[in-house]
C-alpha positions, 0 to 999 in steps of 0.5 A: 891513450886518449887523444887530446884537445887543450890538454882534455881527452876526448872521450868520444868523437864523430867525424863531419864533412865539409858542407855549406861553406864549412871544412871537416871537422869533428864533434868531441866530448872532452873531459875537463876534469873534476875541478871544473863545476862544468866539466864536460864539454861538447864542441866541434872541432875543425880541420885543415890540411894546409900543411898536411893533416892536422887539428885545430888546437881549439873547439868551437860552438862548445856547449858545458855540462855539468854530468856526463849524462847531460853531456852524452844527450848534447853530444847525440843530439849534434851528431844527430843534426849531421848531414848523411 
C-alpha cells in the first residue's frame, strides 16, 4: 500500500534534514492521477513532531509535470541539491 499525501501516492520519497532554519521533511513524487493534464507532482514535504511524528497534510515548492519522465528528471534534480 502506498503512502499518501492529499489523498495521491507517493511514488518515490528521499528524506531531508533540517538545515538553514529549515525542520526535516522529505521530497515526494506523487501520482495525480490520469484526470489531471499535470498529473505528477514533485514537492517537499515537512515534518513536525509537536505531538509525536507526523506529516504535514500539504506539499510545498511543488513543481507539475505532465509525464512521469519529466517528473523523475525534477525529482533527481532536488534530491541532488540536498545537502550530505
Amino acid at each position: 500500500m502506498f503512502e499518501t499525501i492529499n489523498c495521491f501516492p507517493i511514488i518515490a520519497m528521499c528524506f531531508t534534514p533540517a538545515y538553514d532554519g529549515y525542520g526535516e521533511g522529505r521530497i515526494v513524487l506523487v501520482d495525480r492521477g490520469e484526470k489531471h493534464d499535470e498529473r505528477y507532482v514533485v514537492a517537499w514535504q515537512a515534518h513536525g513532531d509537536s505531538h509525536g511524528p507526523y506529516w504535514y497534510k500539504a506539499w510545498e515548492s511543488a513543481r507539475y509535470c505532465r509525464t512521469l519522465k519529466d517528473a523523475r528528471k525534477e525529482f533527481v534534480k532536488r534530491v541532488n541539491k540536498e545537502p550530505v
